[in-house]
PDB file as gemmi writes it, atoms N, CA and C in Angstrom:
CRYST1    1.000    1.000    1.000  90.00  90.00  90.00 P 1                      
ATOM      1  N   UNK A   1      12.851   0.564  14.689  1.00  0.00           N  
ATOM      2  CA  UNK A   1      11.888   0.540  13.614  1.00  0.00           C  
ATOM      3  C   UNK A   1      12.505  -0.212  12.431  1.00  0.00           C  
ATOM      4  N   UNK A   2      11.598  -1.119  11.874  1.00  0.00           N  
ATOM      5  CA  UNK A   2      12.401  -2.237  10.470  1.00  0.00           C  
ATOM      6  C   UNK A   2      12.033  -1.369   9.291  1.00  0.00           C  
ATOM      7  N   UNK A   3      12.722  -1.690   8.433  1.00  0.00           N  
ATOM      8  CA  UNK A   3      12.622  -1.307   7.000  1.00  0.00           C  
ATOM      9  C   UNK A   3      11.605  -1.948   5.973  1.00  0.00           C  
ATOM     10  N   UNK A   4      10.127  -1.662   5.675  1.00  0.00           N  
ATOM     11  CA  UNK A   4       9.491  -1.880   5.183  1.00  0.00           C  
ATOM     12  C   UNK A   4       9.819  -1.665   3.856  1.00  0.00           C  
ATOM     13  N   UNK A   5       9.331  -2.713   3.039  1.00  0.00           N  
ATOM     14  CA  UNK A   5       9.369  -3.000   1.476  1.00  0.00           C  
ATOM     15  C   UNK A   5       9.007  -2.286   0.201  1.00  0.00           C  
ATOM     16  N   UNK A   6       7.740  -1.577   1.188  1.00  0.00           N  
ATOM     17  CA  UNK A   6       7.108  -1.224   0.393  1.00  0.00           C  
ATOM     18  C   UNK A   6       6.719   0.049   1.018  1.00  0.00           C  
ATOM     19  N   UNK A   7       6.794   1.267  -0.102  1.00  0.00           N  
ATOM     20  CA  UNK A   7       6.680   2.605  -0.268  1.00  0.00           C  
ATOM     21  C   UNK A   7       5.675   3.218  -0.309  1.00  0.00           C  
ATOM     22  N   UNK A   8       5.546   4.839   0.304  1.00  0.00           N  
ATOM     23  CA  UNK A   8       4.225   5.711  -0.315  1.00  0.00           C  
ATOM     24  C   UNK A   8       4.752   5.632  -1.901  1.00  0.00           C  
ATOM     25  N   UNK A   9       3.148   5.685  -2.472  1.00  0.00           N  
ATOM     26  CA  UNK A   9       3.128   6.024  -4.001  1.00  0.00           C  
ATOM     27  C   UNK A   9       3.258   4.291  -4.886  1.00  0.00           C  
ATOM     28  N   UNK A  10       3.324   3.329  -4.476  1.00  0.00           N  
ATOM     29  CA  UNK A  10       3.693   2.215  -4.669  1.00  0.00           C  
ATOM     30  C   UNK A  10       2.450   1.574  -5.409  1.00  0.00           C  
ATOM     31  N   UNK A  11       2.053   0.677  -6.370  1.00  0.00           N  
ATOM     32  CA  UNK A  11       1.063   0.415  -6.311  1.00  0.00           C  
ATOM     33  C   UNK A  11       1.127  -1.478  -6.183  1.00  0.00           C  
ATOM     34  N   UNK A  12      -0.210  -1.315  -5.409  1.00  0.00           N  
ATOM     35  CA  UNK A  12       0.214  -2.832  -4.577  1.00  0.00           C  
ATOM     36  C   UNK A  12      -1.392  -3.908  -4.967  1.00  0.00           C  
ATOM     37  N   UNK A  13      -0.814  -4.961  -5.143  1.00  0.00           N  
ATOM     38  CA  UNK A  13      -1.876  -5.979  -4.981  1.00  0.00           C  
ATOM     39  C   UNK A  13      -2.508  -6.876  -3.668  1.00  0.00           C  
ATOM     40  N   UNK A  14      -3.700  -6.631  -3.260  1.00  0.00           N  
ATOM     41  CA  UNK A  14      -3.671  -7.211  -2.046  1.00  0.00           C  
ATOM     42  C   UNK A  14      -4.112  -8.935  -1.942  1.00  0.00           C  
ATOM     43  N   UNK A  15      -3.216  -9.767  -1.003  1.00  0.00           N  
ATOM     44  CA  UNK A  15      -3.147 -10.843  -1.085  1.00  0.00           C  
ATOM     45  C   UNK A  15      -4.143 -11.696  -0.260  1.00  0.00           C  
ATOM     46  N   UNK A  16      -4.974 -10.712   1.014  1.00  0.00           N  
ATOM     47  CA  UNK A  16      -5.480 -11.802   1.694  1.00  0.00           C  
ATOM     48  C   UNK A  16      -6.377 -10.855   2.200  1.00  0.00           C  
ATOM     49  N   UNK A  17      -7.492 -11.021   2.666  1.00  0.00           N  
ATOM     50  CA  UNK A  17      -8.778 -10.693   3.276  1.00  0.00           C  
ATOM     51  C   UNK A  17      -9.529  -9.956   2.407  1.00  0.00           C  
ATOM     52  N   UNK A  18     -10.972  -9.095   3.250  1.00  0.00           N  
ATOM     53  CA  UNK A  18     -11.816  -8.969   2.094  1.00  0.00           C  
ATOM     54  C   UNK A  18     -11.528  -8.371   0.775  1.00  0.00           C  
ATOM     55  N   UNK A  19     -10.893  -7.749   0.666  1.00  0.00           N  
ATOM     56  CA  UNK A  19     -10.375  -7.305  -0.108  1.00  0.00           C  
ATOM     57  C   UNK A  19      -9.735  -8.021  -1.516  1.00  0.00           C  
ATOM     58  N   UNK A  20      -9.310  -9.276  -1.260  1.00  0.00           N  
ATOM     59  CA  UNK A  20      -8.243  -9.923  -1.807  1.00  0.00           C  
ATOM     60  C   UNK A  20      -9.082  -9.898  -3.478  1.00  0.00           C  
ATOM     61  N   UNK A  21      -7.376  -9.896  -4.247  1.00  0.00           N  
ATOM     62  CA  UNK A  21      -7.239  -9.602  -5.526  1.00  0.00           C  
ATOM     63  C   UNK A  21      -7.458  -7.932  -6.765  1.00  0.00           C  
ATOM     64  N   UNK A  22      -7.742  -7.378  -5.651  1.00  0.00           N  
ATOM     65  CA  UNK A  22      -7.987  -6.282  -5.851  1.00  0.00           C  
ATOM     66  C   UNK A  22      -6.698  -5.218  -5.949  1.00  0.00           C  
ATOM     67  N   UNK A  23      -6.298  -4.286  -6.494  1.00  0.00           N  
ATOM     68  CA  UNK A  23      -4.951  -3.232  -6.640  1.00  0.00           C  
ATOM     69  C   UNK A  23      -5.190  -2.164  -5.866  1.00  0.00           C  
ATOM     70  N   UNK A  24      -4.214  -1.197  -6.000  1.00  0.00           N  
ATOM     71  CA  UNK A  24      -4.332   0.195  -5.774  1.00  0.00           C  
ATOM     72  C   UNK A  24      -3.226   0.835  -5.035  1.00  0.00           C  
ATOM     73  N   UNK A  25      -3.163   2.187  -4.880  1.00  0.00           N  
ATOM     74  CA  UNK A  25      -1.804   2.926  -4.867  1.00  0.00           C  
ATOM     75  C   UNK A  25      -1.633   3.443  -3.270  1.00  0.00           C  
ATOM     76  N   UNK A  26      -0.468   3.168  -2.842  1.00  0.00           N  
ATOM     77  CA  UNK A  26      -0.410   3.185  -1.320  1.00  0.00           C  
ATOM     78  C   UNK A  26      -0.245   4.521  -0.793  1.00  0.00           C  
ATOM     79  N   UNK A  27      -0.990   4.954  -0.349  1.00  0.00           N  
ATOM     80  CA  UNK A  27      -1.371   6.905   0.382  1.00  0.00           C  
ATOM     81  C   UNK A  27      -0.560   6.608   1.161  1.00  0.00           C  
ATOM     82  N   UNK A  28       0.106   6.094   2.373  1.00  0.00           N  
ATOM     83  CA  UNK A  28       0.841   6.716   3.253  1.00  0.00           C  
ATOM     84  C   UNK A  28       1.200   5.185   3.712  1.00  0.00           C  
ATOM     85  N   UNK A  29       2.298   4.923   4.732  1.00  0.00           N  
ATOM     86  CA  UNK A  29       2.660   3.751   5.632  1.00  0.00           C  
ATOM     87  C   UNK A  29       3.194   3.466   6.885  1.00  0.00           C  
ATOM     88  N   UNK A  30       2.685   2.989   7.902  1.00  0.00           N  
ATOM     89  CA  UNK A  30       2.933   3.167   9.080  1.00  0.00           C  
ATOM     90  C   UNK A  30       4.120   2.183   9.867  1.00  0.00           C  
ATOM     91  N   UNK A  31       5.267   2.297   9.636  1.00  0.00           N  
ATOM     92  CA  UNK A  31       5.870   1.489   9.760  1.00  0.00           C  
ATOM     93  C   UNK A  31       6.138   0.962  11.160  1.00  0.00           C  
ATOM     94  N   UNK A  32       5.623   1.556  11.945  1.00  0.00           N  
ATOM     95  CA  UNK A  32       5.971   1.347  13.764  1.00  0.00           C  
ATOM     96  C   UNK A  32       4.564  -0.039  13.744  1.00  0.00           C  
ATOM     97  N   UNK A  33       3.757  -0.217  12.974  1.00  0.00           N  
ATOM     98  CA  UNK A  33       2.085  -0.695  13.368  1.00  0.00           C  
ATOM     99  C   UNK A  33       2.706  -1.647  12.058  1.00  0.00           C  
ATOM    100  N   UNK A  34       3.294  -1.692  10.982  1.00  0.00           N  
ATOM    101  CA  UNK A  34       3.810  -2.628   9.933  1.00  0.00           C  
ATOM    102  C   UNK A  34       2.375  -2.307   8.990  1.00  0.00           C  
ATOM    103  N   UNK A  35       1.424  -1.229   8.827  1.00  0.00           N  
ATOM    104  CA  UNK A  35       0.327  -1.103   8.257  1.00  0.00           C  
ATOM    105  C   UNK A  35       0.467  -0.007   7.552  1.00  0.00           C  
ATOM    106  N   UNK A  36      -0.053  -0.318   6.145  1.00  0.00           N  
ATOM    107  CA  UNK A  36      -0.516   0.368   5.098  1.00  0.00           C  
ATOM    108  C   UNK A  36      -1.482   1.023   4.855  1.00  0.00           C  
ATOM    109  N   UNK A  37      -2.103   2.174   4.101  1.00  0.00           N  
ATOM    110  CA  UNK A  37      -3.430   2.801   3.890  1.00  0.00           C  
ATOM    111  C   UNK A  37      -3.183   3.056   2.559  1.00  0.00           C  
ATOM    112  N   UNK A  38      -4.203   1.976   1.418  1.00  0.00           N  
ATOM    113  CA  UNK A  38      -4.561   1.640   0.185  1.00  0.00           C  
ATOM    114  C   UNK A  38      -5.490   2.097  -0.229  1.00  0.00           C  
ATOM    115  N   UNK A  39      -5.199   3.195  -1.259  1.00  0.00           N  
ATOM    116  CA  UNK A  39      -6.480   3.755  -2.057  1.00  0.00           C  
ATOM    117  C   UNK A  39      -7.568   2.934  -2.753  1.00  0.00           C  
ATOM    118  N   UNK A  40      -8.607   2.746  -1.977  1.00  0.00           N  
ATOM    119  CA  UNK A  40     -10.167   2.036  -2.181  1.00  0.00           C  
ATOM    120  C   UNK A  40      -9.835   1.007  -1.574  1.00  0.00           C  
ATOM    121  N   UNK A  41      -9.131   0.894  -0.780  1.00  0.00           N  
ATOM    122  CA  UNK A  41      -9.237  -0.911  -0.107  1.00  0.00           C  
ATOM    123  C   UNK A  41      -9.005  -0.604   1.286  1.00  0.00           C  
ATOM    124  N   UNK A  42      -9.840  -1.855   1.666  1.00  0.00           N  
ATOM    125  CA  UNK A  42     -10.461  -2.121   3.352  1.00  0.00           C  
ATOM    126  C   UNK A  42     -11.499  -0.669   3.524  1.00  0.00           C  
ATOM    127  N   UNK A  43     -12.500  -0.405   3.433  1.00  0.00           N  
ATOM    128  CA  UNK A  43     -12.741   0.882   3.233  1.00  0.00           C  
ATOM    129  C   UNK A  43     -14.429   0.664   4.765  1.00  0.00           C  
ATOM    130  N   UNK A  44     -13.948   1.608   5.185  1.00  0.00           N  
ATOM    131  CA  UNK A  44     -14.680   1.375   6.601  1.00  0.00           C  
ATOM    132  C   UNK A  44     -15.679   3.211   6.890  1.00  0.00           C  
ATOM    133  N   UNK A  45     -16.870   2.742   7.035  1.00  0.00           N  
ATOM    134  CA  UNK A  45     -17.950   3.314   7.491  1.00  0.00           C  
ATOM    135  C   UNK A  45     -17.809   4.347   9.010  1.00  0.00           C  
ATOM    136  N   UNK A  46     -17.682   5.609   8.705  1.00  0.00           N  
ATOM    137  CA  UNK A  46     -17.091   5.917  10.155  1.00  0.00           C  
ATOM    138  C   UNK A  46     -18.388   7.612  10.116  1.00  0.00           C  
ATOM    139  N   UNK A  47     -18.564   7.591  11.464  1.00  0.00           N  
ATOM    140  CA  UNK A  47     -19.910   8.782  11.694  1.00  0.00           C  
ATOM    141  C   UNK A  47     -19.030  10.040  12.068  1.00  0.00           C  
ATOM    142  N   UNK A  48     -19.272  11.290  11.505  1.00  0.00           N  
ATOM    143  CA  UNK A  48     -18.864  12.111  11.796  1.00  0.00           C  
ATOM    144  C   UNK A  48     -19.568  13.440  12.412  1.00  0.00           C  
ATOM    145  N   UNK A  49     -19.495  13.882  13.463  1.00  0.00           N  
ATOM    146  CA  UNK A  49     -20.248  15.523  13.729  1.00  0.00           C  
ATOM    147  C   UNK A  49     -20.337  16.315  12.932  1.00  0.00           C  
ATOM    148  N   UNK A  50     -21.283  17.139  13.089  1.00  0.00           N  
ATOM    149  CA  UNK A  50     -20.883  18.108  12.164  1.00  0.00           C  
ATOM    150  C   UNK A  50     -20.252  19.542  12.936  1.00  0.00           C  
ATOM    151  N   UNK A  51     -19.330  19.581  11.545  1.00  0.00           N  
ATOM    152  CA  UNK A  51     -17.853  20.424  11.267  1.00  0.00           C  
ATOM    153  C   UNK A  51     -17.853  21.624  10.540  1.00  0.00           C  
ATOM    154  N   UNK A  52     -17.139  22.535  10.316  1.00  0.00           N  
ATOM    155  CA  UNK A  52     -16.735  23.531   9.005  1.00  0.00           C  
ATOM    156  C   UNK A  52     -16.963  22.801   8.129  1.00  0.00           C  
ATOM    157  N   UNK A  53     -15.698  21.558   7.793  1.00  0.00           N  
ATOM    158  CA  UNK A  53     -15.703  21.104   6.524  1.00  0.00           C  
ATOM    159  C   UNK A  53     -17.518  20.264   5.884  1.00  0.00           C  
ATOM    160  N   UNK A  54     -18.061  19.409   6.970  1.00  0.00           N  
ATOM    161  CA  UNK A  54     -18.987  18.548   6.953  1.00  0.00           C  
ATOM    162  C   UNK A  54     -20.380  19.412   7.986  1.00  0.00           C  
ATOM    163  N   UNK A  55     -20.996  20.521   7.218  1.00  0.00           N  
ATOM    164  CA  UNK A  55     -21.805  20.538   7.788  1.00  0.00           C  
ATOM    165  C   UNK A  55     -22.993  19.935   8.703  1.00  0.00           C  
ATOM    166  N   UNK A  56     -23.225  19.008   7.570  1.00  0.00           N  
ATOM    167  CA  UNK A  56     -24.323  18.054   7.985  1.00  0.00           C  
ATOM    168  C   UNK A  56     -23.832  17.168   8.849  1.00  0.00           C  
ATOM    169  N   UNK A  57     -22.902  16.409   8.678  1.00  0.00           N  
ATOM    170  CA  UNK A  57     -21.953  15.515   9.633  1.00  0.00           C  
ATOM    171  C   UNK A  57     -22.278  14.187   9.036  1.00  0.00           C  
ATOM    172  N   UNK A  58     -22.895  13.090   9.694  1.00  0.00           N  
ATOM    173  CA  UNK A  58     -23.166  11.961   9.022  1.00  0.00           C  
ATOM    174  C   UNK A  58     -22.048  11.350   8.673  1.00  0.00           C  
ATOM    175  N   UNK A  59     -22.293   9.897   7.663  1.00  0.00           N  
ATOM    176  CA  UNK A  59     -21.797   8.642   7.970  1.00  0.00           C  
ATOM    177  C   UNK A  59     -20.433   9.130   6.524  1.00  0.00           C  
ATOM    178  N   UNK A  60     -19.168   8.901   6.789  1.00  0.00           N  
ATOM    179  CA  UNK A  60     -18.337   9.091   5.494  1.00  0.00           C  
ATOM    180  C   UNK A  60     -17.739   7.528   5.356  1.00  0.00           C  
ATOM    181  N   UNK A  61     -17.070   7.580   3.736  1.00  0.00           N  
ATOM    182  CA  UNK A  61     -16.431   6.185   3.897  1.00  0.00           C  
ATOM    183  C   UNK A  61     -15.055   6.754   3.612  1.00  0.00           C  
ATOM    184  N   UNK A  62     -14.163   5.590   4.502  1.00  0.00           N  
ATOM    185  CA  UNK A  62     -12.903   6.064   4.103  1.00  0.00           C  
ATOM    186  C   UNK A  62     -11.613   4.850   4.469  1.00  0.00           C  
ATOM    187  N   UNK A  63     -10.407   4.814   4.208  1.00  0.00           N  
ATOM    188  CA  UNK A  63      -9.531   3.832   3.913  1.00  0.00           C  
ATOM    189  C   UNK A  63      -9.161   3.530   5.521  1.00  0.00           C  
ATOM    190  N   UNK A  64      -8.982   2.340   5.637  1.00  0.00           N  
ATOM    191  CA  UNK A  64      -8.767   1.911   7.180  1.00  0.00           C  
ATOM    192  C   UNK A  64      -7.107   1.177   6.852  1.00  0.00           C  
ATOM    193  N   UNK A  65      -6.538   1.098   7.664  1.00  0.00           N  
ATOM    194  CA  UNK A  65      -4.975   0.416   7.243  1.00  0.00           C  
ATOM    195  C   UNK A  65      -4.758  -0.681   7.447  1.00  0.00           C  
ATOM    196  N   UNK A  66      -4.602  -1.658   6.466  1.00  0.00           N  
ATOM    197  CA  UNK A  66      -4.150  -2.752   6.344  1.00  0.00           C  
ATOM    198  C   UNK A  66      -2.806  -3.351   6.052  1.00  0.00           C  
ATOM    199  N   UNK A  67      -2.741  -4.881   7.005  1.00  0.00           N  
ATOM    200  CA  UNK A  67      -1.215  -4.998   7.229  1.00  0.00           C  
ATOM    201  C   UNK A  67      -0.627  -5.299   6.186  1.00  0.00           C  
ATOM    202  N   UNK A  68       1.036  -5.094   6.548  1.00  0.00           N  
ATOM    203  CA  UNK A  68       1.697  -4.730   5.316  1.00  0.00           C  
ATOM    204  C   UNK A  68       2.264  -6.556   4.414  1.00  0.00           C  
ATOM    205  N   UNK A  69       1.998  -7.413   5.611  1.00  0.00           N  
ATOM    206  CA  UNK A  69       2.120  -8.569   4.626  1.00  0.00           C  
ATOM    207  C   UNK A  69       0.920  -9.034   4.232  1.00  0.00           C  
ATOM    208  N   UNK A  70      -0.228  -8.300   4.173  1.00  0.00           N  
ATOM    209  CA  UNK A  70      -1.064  -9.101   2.722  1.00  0.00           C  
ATOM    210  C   UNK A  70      -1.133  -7.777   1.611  1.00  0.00           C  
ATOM    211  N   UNK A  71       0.014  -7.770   1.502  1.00  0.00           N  
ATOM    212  CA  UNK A  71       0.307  -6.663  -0.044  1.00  0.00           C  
ATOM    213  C   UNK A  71       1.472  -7.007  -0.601  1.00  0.00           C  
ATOM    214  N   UNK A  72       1.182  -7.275  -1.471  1.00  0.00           N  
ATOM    215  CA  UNK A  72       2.418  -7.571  -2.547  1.00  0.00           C  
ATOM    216  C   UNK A  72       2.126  -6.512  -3.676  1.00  0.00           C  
ATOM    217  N   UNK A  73       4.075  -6.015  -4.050  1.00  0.00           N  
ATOM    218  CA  UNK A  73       3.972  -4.936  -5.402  1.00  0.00           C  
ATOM    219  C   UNK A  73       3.814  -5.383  -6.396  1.00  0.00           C  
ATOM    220  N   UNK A  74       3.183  -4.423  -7.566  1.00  0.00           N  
ATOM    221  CA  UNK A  74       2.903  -5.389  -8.489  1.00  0.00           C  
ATOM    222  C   UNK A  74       4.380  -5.143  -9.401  1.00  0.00           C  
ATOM    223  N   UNK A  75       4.659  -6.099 -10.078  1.00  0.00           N  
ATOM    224  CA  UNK A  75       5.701  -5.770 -10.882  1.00  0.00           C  
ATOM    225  C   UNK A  75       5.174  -5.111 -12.076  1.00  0.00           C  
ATOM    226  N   UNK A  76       6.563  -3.713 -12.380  1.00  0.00           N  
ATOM    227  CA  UNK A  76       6.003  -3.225 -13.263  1.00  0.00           C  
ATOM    228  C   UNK A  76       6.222  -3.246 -14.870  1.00  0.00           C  
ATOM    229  N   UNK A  77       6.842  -4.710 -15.214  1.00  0.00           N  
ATOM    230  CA  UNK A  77       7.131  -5.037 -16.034  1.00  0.00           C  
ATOM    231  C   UNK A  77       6.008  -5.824 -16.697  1.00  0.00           C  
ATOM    232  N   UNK A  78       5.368  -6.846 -15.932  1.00  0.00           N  
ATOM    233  CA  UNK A  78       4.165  -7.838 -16.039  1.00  0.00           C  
ATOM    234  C   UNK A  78       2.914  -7.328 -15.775  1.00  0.00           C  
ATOM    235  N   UNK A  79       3.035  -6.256 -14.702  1.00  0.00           N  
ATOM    236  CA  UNK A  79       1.866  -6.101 -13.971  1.00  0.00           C  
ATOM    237  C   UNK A  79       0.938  -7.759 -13.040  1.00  0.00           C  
ATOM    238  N   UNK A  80       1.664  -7.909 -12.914  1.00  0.00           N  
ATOM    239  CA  UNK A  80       1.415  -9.387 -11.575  1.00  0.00           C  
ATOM    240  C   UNK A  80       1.999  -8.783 -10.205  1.00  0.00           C  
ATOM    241  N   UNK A  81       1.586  -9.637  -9.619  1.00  0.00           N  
ATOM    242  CA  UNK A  81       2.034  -9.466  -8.099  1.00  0.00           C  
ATOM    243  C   UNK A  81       3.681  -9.814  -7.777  1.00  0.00           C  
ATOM    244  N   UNK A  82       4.289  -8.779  -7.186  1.00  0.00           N  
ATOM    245  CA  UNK A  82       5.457  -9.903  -7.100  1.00  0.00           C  
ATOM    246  C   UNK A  82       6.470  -9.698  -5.596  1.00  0.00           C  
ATOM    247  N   UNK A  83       7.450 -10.210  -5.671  1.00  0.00           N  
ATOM    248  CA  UNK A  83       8.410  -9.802  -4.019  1.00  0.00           C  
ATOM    249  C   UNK A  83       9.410  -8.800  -4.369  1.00  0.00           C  
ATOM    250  N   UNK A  84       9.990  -7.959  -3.428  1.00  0.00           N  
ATOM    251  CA  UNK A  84      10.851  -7.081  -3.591  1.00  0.00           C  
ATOM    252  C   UNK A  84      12.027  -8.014  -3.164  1.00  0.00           C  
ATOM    253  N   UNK A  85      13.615  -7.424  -3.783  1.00  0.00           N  
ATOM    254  CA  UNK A  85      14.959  -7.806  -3.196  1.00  0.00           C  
ATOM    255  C   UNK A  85      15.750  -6.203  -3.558  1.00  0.00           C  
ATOM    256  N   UNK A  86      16.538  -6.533  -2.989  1.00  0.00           N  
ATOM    257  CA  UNK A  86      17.418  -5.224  -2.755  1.00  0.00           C  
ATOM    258  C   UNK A  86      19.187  -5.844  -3.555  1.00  0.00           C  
ATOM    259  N   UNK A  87      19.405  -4.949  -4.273  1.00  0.00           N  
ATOM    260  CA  UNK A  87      20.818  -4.812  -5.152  1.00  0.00           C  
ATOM    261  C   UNK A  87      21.580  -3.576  -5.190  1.00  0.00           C  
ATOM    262  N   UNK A  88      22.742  -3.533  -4.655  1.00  0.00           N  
ATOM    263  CA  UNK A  88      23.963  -2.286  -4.569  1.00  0.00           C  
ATOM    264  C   UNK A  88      23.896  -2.479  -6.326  1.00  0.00           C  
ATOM    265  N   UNK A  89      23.963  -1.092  -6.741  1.00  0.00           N  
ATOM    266  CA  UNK A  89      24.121  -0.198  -7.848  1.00  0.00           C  
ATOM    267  C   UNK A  89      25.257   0.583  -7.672  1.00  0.00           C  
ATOM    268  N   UNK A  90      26.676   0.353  -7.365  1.00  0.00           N  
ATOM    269  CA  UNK A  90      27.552   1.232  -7.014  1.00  0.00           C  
ATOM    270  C   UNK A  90      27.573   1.611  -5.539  1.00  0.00           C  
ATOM    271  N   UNK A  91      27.142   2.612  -5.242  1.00  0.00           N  
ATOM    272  CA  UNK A  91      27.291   3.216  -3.995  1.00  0.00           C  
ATOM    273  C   UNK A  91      25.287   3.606  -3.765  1.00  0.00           C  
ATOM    274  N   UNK A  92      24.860   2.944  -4.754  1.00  0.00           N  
ATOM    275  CA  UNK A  92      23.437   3.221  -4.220  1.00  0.00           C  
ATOM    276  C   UNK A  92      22.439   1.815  -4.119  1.00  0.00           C  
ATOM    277  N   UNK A  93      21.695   1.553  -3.054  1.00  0.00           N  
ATOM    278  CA  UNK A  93      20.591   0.673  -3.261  1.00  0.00           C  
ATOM    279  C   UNK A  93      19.586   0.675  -3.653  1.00  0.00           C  
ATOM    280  N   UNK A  94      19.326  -0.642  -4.542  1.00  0.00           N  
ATOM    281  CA  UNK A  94      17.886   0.007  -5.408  1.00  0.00           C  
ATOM    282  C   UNK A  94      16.892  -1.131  -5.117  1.00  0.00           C  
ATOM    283  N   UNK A  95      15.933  -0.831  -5.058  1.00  0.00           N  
ATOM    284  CA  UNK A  95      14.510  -2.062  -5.108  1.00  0.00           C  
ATOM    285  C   UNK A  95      14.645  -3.023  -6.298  1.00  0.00           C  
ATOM    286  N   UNK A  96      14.476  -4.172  -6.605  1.00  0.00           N  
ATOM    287  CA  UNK A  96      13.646  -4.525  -7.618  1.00  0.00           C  
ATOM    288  C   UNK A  96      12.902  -5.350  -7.552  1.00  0.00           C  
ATOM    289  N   UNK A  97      12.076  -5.964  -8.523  1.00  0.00           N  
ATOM    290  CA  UNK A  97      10.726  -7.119  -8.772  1.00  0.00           C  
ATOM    291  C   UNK A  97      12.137  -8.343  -8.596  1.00  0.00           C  
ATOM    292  N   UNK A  98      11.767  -8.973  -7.967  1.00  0.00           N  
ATOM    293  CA  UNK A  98      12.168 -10.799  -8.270  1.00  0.00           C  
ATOM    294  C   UNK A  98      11.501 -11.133  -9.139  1.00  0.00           C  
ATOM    295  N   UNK A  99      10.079 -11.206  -9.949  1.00  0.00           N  
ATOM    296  CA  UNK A  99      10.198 -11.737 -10.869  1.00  0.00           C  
ATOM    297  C   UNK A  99      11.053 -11.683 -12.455  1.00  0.00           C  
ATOM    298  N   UNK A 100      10.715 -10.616 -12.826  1.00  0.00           N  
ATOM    299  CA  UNK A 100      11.235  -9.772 -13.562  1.00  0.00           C  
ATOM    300  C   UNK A 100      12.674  -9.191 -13.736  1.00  0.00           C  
ATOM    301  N   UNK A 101      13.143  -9.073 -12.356  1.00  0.00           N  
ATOM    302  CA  UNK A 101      14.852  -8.204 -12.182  1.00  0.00           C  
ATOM    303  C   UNK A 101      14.539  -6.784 -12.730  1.00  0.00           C  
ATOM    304  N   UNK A 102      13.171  -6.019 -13.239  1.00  0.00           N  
ATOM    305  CA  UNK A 102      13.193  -4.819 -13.134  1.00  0.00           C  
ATOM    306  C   UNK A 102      13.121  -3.813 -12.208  1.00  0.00           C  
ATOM    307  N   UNK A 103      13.608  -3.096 -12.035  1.00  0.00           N  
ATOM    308  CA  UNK A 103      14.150  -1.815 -11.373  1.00  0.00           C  
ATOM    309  C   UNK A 103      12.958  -1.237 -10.756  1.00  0.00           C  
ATOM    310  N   UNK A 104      12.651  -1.163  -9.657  1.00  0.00           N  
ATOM    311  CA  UNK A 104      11.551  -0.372  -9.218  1.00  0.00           C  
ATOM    312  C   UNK A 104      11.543   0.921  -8.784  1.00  0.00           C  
ATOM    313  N   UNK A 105      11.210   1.659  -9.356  1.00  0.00           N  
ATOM    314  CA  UNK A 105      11.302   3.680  -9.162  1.00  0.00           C  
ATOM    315  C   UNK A 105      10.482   4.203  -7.984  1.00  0.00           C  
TER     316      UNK A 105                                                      
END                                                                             
């Protein structure tokens, strides 16, 4: 399994399909599939039975996962889109923006 760039909790700009130009904060990441699931983006129409939770059942909308190279983080210095690089801090590695050189938390 590779080391993906980009984190739960992250907030990301998306670079390519319907979606494109649009933000939002990354719910979870699938790193075996290289796919992301972005709060309000790619958002797909799916029918459900009815349940406990969903009595009625019917049509819900909800986040479908999109791949992890059309997302770029935004830097959080500019707020633009930007690339991650990796820098030893002592005995620890830390993320940061390439544009910027700020520190990503």
């Amino acid at each position: 399994m590779k080391k993906l760039r980009i984190k739960k909790g992250d907030t990301v700009y998306v670079n390519a399909g319907n979606d494109k130009g649009q933000t939002g904060k990354v719910l979870s990441v699938d790193p075996a599939k290289d796919r992301a699931i972005v709060e309000g983006i790619n958002m797909v129409s799916k029918s459900t039975k009815p349940n406990s939770k969903q009595p009625q059942g019917g049509i819900i909308k909800q986040e479908a996962p999109i791949h992890i190279s059309n997302l770029n983080l935004i830097d959080p210095k500019s707020g633009k889109p930007t690339r991650v690089g990796y820098k030893m801090d002592g005995e620890k590695k830390i993320r940061y923006a390439k544009k910027s050189g700020e520190e990503i938390k």
